[in-house]
PLY file of the C-alpha trace (Angstrom):
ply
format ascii 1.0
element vertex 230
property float x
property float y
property float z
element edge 229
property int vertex1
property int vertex2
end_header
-19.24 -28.55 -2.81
-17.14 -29.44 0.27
-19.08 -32.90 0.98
-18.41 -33.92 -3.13
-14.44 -32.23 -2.41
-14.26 -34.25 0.79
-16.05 -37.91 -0.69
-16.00 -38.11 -4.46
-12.94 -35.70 -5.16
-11.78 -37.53 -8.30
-15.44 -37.66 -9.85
-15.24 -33.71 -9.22
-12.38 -33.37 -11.18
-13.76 -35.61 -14.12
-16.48 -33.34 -14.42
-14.13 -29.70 -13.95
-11.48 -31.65 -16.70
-13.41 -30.36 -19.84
-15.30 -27.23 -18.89
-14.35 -23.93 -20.69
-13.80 -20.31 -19.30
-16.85 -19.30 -21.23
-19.14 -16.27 -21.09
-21.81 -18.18 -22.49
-21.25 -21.10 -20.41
-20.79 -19.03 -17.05
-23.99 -17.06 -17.92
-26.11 -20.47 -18.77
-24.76 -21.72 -15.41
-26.15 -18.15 -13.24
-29.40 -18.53 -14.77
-29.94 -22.43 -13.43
-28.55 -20.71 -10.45
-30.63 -18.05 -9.71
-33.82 -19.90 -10.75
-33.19 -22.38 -8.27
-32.56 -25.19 -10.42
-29.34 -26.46 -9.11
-31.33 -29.22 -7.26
-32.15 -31.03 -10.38
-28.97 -32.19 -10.89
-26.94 -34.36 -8.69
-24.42 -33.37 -6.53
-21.70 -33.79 -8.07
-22.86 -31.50 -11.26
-24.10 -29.19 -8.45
-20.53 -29.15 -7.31
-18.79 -28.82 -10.39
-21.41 -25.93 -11.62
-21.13 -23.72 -8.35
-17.39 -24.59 -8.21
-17.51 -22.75 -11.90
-19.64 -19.75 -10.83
-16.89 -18.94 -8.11
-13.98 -19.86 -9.92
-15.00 -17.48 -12.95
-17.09 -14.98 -11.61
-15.74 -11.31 -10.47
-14.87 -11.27 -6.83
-16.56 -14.30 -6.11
-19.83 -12.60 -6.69
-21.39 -15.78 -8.49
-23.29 -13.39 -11.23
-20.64 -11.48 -13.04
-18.01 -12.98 -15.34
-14.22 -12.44 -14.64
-12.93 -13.17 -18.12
-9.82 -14.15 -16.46
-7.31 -17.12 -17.80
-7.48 -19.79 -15.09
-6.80 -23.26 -15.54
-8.91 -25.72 -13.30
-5.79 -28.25 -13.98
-4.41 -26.08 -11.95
-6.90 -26.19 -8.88
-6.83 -29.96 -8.52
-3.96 -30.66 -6.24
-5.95 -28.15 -3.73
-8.86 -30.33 -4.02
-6.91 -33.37 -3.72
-4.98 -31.62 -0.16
-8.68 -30.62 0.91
-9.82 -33.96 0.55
-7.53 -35.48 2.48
-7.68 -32.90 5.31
-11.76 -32.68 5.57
-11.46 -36.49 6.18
-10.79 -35.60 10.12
-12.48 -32.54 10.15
-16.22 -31.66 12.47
-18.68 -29.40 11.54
-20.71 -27.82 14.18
-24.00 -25.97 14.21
-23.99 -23.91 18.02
-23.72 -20.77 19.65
-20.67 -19.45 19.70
-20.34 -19.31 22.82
-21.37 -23.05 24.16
-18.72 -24.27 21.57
-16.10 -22.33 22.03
-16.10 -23.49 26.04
-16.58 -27.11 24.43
-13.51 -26.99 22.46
-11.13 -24.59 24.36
-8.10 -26.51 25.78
-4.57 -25.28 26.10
-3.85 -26.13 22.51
-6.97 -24.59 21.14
-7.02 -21.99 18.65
-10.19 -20.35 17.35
-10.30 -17.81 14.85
-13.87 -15.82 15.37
-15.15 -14.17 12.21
-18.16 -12.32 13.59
-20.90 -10.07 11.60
-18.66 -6.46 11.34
-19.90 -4.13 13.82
-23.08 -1.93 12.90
-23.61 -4.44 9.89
-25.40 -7.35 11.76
-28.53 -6.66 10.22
-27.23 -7.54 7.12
-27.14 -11.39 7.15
-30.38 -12.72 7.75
-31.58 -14.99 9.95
-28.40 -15.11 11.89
-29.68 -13.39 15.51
-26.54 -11.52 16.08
-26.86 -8.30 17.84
-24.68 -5.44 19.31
-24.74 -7.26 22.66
-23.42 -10.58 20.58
-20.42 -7.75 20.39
-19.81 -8.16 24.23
-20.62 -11.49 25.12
-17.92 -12.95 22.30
-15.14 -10.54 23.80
-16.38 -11.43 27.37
-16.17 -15.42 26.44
-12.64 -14.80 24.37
-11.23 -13.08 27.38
-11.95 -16.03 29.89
-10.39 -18.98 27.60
-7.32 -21.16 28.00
-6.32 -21.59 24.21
-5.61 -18.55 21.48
-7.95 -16.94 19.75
-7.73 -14.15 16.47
-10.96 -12.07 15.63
-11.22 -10.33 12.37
-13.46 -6.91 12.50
-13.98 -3.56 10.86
-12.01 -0.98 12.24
-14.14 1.15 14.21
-14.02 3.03 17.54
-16.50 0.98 19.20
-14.30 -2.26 18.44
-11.23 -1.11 18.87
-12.33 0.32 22.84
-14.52 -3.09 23.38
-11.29 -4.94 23.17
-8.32 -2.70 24.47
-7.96 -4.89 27.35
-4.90 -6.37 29.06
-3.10 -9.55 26.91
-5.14 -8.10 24.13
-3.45 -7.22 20.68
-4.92 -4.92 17.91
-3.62 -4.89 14.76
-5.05 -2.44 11.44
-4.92 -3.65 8.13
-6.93 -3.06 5.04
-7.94 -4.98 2.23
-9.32 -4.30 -1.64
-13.34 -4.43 -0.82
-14.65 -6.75 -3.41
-18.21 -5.22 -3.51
-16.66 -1.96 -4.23
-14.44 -2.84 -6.93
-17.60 -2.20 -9.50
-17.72 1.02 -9.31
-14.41 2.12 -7.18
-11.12 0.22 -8.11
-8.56 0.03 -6.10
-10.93 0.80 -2.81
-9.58 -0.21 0.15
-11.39 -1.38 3.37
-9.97 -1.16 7.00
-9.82 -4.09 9.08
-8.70 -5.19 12.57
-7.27 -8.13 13.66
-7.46 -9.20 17.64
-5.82 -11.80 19.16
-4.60 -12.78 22.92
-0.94 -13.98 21.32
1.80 -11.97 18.85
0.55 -12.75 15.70
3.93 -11.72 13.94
5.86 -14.69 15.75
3.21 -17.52 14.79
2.39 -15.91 11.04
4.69 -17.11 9.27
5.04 -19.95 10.48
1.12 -21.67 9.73
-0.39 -21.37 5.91
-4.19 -21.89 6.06
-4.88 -24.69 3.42
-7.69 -22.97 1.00
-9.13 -24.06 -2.07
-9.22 -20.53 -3.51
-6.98 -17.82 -2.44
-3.49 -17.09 -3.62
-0.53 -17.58 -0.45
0.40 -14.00 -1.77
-2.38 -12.44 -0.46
-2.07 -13.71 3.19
2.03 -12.67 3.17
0.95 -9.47 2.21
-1.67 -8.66 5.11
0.75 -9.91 7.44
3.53 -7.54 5.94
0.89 -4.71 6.30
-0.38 -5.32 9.57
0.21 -2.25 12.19
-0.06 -3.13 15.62
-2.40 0.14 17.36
-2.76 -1.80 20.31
-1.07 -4.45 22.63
-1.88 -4.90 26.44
0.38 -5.96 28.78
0 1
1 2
2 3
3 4
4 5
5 6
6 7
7 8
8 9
9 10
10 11
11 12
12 13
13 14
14 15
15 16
16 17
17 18
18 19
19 20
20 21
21 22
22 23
23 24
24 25
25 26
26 27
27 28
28 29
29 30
30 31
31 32
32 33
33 34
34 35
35 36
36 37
37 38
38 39
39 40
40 41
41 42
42 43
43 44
44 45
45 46
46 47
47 48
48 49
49 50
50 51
51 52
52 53
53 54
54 55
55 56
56 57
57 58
58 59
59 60
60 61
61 62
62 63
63 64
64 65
65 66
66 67
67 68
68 69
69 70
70 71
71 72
72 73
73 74
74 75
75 76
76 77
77 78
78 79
79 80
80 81
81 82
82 83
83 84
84 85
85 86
86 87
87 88
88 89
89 90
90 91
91 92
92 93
93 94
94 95
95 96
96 97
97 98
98 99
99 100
100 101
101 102
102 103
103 104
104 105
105 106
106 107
107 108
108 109
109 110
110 111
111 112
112 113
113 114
114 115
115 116
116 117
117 118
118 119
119 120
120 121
121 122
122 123
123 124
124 125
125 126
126 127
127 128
128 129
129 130
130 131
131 132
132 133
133 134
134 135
135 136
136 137
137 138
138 139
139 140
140 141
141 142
142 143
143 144
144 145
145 146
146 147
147 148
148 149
149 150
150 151
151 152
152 153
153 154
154 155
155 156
156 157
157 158
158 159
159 160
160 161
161 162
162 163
163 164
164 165
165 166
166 167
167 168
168 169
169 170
170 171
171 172
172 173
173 174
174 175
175 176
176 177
177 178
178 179
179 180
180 181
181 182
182 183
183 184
184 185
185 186
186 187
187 188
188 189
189 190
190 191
191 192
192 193
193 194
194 195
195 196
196 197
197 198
198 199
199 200
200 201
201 202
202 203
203 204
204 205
205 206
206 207
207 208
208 209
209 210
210 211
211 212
212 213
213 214
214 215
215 216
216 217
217 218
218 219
219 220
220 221
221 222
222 223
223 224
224 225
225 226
226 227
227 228
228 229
């Protein structure tokens, strides 16, 4: 999706121009999905069909249909402002660690989005254990630029990085796996940083090509700082 966003982003239009927010089209789509037949088309129908499945699925899930008005008319100027940003953009493939001492500089800012603490066994094939935990804190700690690590709030985070020039902030946020059977459900989260969030927030908008700028105003407006080193 990204490589068709960032090189053919007009052809990805073209082919999202005409497409209908359809259960029968949506469910058509999972099933080429889920029996791994997205390959067979090129990649710019790949594109365009996955684009669909998150666009008008619940919660992103990619299986279960939102039934939600949307306009993709209305997601195109995103795509355009993505394509023009992922023009200068690198994508790397290391250990965290070895590239954030590669990048850090002054001017650096890296925002860490590790596996949540007592979860890691949950994505496969990614190698991250509870040591992982330390070593990322230890390796945030020693660099030059900023950095902001999102978390669950638990005790064993919240004591790994109490630490002088340290700030710990609590928020929560609707848990989209839980909405199925629980609406509403919230789920707490922690943000840590080495700078005051609250001065720089406002003032830098992540460019995305699917969340609303409401949502991000209103985590910042519900952040409560439980910790802040000196």
């Amino acid at each position: 999706l990204y490589r068709c966003v960032r090189d053919k982003p007009n052809k990805l239009k073209y082919k999202l121009q005409y497409v209908l927010n359809s259960r029968e089209d949506f469910n058509w789509i999972v099933s080429l999905h889920k029996r791994g037949l997205f390959p067979k088309f090129c990649d710019i129908d790949r594109a365009a069909k996955f684009y669909q499945l998150i666009r008008y699925s619940y919660a992103a899930s990619l299986d279960s249909f939102a039934c939600q008005p949307h306009s993709m008319w209305s997601d195109f100027p995103q795509i355009d402002m993505a394509a023009r940003r992922l023009q200068k953009v690198v994508i790397e493939n290391r250990d965290f660690e070895k590239l954030i001492r590669q990048y850090d500089r002054p001017v650096s800012f890296f925002y860490c989005d590790p596996p949540y603490f007592a979860t890691e066994n949950y994505y496969k094939d990614v190698g991250f254990t509870k040591a992982d935990h330390i070593r990322l804190r230890d390796t945030l700690l020693q660099i030059s630029g900023k950095f902001l690590v999102s978390y669950n709030d638990c005790p064993e985070i919240r004591d790994l990085y109490s630490r002088d020039g340290i700030m710990i902030e609590s928020t929560t946020r609707l848990s989209n796996i839980a909405q199925r059977y629980d609406a509403g459900k919230q789920y707490p989260e922690l943000f840590i940083s080495n700078y005051d969030t609250y001065e720089e927030g406002w003032n830098a908008k992540q460019l995305t090509l699917f969340d609303d700028d409401s949502i991000s105003e209103k985590i910042l407006k519900e952040r409560k700082i439980v910790w802040k080193g000196n």
